[in-house]
mmCIF file of the N, C-alpha and C atoms, coordinates in Angstrom:
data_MODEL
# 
_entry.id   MODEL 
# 
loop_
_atom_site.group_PDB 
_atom_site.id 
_atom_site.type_symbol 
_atom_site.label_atom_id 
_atom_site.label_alt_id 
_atom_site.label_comp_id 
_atom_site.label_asym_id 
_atom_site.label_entity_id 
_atom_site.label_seq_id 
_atom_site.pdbx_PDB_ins_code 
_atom_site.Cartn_x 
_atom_site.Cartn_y 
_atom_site.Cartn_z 
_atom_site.occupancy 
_atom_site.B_iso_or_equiv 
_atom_site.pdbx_formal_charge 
_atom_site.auth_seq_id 
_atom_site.auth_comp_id 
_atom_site.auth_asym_id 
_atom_site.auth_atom_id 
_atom_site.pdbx_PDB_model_num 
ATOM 1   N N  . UNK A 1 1  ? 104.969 93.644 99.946  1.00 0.00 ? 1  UNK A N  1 
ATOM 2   C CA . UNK A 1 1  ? 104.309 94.150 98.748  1.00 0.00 ? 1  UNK A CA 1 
ATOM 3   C C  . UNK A 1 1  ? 102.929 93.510 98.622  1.00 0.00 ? 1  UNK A C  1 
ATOM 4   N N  . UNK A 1 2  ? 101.749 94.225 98.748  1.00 0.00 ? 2  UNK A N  1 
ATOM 5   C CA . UNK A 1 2  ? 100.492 93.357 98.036  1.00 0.00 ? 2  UNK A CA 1 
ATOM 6   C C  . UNK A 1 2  ? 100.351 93.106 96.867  1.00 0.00 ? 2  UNK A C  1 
ATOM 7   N N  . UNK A 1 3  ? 99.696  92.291 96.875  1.00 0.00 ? 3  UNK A N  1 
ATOM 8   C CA . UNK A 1 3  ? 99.575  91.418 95.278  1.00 0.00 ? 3  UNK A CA 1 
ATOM 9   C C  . UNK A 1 3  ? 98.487  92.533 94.840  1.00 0.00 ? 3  UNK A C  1 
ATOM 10  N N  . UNK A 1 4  ? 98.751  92.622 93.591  1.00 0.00 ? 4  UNK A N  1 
ATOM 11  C CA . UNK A 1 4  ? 97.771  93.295 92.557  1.00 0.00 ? 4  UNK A CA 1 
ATOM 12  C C  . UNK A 1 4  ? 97.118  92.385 91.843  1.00 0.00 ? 4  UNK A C  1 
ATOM 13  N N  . UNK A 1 5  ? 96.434  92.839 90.817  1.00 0.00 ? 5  UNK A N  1 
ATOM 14  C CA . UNK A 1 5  ? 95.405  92.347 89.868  1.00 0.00 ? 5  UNK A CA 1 
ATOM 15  C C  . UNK A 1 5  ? 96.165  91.272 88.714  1.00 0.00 ? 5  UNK A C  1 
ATOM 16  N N  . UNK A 1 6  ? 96.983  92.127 88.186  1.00 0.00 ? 6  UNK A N  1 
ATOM 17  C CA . UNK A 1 6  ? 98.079  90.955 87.243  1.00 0.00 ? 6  UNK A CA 1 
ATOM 18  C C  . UNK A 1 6  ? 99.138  89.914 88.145  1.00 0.00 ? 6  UNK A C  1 
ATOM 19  N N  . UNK A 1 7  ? 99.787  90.460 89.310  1.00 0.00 ? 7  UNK A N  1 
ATOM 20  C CA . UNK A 1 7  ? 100.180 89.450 90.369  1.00 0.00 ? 7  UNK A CA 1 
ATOM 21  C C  . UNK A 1 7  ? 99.272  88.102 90.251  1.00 0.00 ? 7  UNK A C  1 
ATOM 22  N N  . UNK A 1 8  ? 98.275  88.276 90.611  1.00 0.00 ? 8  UNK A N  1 
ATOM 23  C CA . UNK A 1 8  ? 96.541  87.348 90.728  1.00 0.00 ? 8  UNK A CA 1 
ATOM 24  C C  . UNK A 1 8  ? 96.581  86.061 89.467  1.00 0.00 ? 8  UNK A C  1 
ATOM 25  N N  . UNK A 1 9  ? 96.824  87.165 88.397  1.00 0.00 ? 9  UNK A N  1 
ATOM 26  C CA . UNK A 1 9  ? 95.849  86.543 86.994  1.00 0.00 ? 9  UNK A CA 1 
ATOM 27  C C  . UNK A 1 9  ? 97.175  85.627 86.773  1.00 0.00 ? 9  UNK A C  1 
ATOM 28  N N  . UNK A 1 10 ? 98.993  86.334 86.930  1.00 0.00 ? 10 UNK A N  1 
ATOM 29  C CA . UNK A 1 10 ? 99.710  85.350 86.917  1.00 0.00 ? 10 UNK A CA 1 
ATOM 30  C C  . UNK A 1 10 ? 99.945  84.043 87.271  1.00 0.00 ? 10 UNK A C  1 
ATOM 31  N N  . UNK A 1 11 ? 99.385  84.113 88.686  1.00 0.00 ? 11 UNK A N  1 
ATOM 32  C CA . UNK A 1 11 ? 99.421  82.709 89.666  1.00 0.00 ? 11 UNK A CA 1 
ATOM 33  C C  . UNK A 1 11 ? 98.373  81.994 89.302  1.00 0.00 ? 11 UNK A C  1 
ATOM 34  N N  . UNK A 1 12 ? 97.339  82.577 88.669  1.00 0.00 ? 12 UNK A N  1 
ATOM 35  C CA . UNK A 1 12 ? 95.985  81.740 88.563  1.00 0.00 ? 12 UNK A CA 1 
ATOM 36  C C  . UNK A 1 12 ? 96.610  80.866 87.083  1.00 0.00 ? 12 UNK A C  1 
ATOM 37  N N  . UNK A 1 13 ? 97.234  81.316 85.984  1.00 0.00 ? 13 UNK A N  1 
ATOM 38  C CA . UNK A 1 13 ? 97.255  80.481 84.896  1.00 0.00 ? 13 UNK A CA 1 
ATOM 39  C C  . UNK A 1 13 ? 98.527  79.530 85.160  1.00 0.00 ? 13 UNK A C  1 
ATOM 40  N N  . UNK A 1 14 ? 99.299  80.125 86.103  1.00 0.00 ? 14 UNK A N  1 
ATOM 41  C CA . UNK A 1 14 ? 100.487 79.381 85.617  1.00 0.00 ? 14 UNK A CA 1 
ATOM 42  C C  . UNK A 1 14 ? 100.353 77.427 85.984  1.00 0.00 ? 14 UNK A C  1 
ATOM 43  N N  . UNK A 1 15 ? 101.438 76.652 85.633  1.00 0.00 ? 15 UNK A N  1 
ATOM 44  C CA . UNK A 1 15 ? 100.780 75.217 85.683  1.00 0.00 ? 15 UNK A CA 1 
ATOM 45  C C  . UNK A 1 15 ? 101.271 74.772 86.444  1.00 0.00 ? 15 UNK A C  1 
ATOM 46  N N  . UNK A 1 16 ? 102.124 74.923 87.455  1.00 0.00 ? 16 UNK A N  1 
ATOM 47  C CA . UNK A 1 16 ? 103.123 74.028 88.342  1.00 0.00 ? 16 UNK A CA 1 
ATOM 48  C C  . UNK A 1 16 ? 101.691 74.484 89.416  1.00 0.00 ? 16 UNK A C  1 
ATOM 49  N N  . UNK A 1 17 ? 101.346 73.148 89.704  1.00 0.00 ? 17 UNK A N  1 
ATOM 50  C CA . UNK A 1 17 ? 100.142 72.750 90.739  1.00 0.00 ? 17 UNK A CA 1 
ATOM 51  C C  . UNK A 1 17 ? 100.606 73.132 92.175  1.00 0.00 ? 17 UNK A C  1 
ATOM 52  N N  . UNK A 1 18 ? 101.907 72.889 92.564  1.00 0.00 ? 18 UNK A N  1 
ATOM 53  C CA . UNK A 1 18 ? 102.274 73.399 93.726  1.00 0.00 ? 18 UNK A CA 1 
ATOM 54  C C  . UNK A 1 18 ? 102.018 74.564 94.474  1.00 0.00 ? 18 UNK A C  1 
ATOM 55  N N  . UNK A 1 19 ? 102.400 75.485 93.310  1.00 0.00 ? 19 UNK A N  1 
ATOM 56  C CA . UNK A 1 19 ? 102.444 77.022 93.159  1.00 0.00 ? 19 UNK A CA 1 
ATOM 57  C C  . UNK A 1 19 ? 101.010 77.221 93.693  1.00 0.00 ? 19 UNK A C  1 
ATOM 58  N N  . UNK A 1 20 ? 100.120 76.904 92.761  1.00 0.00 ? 20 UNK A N  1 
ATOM 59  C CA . UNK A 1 20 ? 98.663  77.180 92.648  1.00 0.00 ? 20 UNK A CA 1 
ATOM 60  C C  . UNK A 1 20 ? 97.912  76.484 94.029  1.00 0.00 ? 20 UNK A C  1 
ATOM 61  N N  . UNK A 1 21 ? 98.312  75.549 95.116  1.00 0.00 ? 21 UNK A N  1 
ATOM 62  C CA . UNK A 1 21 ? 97.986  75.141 96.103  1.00 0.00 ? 21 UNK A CA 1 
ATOM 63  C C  . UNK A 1 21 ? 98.411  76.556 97.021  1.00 0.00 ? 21 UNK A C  1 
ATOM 64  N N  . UNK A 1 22 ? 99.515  76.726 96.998  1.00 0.00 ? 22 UNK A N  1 
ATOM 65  C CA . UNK A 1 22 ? 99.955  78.035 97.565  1.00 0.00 ? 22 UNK A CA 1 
ATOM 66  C C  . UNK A 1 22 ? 99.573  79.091 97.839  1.00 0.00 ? 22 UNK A C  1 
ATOM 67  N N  . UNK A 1 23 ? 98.986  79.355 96.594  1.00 0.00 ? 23 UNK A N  1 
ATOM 68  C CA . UNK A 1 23 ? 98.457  81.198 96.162  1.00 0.00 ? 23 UNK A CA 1 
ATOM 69  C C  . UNK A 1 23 ? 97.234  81.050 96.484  1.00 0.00 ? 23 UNK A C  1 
ATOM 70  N N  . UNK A 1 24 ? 96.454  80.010 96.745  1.00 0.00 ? 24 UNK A N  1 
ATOM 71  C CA . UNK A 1 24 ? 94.580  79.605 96.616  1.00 0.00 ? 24 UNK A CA 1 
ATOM 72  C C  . UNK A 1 24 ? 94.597  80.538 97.928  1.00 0.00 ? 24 UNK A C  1 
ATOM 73  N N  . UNK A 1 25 ? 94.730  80.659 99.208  1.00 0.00 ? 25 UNK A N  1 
ATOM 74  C CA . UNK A 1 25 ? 94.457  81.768 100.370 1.00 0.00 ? 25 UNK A CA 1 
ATOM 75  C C  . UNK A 1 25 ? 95.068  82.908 99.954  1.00 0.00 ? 25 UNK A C  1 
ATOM 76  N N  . UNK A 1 26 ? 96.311  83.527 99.344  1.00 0.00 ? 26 UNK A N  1 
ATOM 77  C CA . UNK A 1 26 ? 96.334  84.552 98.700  1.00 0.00 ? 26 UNK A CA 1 
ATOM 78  C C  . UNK A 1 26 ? 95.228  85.228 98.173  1.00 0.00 ? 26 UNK A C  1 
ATOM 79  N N  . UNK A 1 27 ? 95.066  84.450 97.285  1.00 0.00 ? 27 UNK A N  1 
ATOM 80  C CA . UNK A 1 27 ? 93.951  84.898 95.897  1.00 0.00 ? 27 UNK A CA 1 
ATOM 81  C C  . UNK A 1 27 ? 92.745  85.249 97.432  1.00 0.00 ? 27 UNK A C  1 
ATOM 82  N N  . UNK A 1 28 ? 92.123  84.475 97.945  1.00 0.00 ? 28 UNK A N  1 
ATOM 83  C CA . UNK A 1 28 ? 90.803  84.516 98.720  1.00 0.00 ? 28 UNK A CA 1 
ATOM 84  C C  . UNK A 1 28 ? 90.954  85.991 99.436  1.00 0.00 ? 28 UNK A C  1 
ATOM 85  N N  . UNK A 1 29 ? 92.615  86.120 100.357 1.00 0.00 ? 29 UNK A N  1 
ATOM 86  C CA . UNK A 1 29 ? 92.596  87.578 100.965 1.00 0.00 ? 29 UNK A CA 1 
ATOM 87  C C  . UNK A 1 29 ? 92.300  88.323 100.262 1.00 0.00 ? 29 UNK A C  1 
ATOM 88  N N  . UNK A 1 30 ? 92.982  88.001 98.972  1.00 0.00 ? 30 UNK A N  1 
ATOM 89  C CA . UNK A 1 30 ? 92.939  89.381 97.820  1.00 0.00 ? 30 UNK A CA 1 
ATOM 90  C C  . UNK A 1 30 ? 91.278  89.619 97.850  1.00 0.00 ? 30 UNK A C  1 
ATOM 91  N N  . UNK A 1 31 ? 90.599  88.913 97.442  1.00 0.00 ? 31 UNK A N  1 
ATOM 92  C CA . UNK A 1 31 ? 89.306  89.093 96.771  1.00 0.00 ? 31 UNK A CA 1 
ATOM 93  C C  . UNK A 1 31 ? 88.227  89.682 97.447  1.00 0.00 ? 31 UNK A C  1 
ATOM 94  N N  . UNK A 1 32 ? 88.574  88.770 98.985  1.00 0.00 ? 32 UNK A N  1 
ATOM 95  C CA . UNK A 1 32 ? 87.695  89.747 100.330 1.00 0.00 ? 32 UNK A CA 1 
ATOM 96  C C  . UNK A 1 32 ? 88.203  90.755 100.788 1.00 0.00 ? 32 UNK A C  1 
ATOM 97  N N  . UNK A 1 33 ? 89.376  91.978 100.627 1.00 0.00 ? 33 UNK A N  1 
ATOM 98  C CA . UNK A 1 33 ? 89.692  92.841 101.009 1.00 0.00 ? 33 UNK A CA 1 
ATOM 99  C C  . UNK A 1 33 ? 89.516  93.775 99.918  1.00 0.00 ? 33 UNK A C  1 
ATOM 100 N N  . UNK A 1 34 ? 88.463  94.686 100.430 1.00 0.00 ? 34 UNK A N  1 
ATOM 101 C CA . UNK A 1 34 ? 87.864  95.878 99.082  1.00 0.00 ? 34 UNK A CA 1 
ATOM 102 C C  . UNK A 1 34 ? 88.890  96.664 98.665  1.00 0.00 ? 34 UNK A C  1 
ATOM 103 N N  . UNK A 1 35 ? 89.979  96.988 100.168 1.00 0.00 ? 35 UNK A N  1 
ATOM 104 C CA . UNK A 1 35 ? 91.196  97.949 100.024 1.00 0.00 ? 35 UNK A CA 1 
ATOM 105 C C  . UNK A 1 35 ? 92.359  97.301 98.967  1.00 0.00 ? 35 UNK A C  1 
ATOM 106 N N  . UNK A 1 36 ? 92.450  96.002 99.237  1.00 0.00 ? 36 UNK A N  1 
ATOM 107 C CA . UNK A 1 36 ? 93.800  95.549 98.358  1.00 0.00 ? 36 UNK A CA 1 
ATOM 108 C C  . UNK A 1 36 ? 92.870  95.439 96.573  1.00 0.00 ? 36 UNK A C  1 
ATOM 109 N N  . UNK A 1 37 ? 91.704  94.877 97.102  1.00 0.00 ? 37 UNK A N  1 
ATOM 110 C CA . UNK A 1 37 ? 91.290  94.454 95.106  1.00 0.00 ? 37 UNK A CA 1 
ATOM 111 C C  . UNK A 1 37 ? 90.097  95.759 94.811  1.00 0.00 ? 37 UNK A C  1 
ATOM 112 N N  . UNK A 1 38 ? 90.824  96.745 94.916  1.00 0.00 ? 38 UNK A N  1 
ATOM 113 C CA . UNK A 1 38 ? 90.065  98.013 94.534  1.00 0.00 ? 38 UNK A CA 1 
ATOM 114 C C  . UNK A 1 38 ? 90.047  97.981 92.998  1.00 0.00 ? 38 UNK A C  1 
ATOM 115 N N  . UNK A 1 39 ? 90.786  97.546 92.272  1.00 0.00 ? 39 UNK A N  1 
ATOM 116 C CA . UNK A 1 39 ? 91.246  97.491 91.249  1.00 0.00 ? 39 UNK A CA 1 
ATOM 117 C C  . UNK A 1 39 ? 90.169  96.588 90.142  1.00 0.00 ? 39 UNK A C  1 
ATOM 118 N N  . UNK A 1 40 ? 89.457  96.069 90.831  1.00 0.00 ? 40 UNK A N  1 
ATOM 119 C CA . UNK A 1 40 ? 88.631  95.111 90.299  1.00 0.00 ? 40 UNK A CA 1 
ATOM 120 C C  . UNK A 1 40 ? 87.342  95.310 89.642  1.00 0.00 ? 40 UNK A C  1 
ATOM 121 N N  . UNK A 1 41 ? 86.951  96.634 90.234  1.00 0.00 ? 41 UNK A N  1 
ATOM 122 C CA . UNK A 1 41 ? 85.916  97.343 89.577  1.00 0.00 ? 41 UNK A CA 1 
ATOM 123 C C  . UNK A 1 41 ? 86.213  97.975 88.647  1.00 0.00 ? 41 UNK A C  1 
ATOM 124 N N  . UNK A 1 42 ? 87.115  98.041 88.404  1.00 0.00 ? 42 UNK A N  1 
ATOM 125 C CA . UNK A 1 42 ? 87.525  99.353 87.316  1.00 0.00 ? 42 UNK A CA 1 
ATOM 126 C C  . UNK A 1 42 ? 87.553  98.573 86.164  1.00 0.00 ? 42 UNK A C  1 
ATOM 127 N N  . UNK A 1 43 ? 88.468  97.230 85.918  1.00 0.00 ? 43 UNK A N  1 
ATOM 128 C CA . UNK A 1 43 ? 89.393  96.368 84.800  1.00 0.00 ? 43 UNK A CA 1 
ATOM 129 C C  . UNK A 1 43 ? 88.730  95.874 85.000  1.00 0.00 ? 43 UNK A C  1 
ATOM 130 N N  . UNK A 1 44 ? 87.666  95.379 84.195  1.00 0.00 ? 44 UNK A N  1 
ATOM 131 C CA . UNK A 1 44 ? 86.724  94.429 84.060  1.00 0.00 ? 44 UNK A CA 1 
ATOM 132 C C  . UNK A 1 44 ? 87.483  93.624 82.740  1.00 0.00 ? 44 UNK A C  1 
ATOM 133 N N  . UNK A 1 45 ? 88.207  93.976 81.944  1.00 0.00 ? 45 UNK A N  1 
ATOM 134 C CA . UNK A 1 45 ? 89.035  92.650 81.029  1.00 0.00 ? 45 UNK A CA 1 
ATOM 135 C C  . UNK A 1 45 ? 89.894  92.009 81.575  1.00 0.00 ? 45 UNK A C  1 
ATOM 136 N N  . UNK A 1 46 ? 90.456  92.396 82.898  1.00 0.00 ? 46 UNK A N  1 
ATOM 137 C CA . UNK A 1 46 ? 91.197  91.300 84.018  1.00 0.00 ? 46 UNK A CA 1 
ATOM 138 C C  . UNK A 1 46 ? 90.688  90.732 84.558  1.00 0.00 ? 46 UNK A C  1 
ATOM 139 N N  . UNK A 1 47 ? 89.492  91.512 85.105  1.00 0.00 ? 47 UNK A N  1 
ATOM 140 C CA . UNK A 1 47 ? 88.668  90.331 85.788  1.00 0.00 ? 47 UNK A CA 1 
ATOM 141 C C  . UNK A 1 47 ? 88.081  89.463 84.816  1.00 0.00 ? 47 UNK A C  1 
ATOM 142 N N  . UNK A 1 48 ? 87.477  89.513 83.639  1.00 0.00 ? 48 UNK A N  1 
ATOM 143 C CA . UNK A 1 48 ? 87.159  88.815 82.832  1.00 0.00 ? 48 UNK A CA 1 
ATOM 144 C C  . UNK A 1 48 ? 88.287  87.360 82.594  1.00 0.00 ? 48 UNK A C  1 
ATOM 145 N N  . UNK A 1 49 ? 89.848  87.769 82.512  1.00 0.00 ? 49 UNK A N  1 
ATOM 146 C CA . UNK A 1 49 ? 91.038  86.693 82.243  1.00 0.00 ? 49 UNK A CA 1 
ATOM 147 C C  . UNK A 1 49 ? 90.847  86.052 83.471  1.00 0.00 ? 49 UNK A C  1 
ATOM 148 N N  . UNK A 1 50 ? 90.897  86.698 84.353  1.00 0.00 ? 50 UNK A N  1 
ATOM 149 C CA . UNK A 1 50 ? 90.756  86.053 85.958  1.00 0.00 ? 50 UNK A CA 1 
ATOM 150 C C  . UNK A 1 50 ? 89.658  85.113 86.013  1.00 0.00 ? 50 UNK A C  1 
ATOM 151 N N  . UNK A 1 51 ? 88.628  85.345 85.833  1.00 0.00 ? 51 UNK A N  1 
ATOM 152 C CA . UNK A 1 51 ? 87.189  84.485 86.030  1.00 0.00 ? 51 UNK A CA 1 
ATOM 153 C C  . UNK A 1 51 ? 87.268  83.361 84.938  1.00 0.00 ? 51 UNK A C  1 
ATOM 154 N N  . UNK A 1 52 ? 88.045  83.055 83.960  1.00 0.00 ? 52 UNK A N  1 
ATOM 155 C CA . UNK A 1 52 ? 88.433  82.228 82.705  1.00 0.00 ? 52 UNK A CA 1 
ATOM 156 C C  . UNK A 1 52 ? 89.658  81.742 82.953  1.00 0.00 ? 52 UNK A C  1 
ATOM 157 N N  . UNK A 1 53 ? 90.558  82.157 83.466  1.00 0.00 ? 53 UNK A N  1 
ATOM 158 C CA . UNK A 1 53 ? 91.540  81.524 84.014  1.00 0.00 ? 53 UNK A CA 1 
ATOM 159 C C  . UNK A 1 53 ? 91.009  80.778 85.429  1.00 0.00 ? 53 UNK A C  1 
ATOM 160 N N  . UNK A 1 54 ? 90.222  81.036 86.216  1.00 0.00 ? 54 UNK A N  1 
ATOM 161 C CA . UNK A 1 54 ? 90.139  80.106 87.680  1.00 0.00 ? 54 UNK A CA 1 
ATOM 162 C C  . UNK A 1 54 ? 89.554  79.088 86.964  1.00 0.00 ? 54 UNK A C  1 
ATOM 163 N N  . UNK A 1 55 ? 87.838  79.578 85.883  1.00 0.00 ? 55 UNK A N  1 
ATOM 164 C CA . UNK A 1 55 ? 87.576  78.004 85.770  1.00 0.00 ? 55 UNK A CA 1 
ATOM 165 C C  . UNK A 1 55 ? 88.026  77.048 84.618  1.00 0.00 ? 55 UNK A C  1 
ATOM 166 N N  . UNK A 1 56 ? 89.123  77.859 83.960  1.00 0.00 ? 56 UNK A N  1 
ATOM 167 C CA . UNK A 1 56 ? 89.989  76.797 82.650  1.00 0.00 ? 56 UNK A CA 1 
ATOM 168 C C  . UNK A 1 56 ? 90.830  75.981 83.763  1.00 0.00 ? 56 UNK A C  1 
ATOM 169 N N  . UNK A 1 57 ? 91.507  76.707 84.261  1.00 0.00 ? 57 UNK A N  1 
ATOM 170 C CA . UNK A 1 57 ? 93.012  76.012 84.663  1.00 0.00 ? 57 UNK A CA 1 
ATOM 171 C C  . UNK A 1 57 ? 92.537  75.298 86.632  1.00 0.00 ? 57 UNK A C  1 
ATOM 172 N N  . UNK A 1 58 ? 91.941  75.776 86.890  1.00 0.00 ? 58 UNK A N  1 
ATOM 173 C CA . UNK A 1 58 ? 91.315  75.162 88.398  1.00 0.00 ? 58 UNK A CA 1 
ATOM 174 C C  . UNK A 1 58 ? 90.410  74.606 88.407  1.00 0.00 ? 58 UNK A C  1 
ATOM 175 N N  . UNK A 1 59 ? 88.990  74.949 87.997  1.00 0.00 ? 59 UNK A N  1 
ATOM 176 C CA . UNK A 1 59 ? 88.032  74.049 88.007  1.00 0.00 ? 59 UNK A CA 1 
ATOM 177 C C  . UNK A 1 59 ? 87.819  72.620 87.748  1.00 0.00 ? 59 UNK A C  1 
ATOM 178 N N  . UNK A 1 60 ? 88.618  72.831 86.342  1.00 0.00 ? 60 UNK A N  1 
ATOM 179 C CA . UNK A 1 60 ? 88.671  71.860 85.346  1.00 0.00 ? 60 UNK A CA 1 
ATOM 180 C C  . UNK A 1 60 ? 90.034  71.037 85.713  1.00 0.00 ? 60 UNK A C  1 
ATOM 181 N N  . UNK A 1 61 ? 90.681  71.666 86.774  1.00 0.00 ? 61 UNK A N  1 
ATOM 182 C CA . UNK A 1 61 ? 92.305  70.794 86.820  1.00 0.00 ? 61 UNK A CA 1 
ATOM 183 C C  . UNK A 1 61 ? 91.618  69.404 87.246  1.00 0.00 ? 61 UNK A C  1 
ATOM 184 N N  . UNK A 1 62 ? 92.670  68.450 87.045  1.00 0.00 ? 62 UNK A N  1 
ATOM 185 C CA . UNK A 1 62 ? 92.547  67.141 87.119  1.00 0.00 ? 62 UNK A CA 1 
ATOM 186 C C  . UNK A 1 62 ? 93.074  67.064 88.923  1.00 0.00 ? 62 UNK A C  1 
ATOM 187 N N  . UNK A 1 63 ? 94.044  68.016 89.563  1.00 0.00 ? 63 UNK A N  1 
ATOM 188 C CA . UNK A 1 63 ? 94.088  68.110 90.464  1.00 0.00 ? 63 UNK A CA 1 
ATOM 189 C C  . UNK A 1 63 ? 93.150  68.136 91.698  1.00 0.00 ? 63 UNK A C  1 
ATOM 190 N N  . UNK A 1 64 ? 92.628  67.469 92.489  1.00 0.00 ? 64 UNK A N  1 
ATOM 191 C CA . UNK A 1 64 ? 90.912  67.612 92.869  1.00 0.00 ? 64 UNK A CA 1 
ATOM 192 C C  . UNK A 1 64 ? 91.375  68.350 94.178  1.00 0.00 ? 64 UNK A C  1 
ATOM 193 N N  . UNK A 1 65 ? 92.666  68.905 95.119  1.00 0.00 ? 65 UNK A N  1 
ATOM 194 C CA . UNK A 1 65 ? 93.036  69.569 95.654  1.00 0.00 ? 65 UNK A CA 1 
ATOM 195 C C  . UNK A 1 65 ? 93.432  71.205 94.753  1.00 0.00 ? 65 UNK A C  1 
ATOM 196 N N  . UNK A 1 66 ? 93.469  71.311 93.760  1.00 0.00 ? 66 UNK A N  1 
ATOM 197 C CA . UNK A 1 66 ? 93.040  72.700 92.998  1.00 0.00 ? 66 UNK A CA 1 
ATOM 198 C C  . UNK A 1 66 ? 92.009  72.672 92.734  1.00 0.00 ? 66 UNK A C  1 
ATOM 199 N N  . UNK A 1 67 ? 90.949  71.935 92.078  1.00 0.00 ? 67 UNK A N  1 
ATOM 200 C CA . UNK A 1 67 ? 89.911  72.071 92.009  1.00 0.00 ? 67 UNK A CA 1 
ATOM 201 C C  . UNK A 1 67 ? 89.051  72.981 93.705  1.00 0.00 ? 67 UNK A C  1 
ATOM 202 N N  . UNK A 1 68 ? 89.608  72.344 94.283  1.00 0.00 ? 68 UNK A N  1 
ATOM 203 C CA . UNK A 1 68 ? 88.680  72.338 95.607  1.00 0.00 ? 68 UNK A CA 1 
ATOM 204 C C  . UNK A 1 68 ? 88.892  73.875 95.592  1.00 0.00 ? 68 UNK A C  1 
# 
């Protein structure tokens, strides 16, 4: 199954750091493949949660291996 747009925005907020080490090359395929994140042009209020969720919960993690 490919990951979709809410698949994405799920893994990006959730807090178990493990998880989120995991999904970080997920998320990257997703984002460089125009065919799987077609979806991205359209939902600009997901991408909006998405772009606020990477830098609330990743940027800012205290984790400096999520951060990265």
């Amino acid at each position: 199954m490919e990951p979709s747009m809410e698949y994405c925005l799920a893994q990006v907020l959730q807090k178990d750091v493990g998880k989120r080490l995991q999904v970080g090359q997920e998320l990257i395929d997703y984002f460089s493949d125009k065919h799987k994140s077609a979806d991205l042009e359209h939902d600009q209020t997901m991408l909006d949660k998405m772009v606020d969720g990477l830098a609330t919960s990743w940027v800012n993690s205290s984790n400096y291996k999520v951060r990265l």
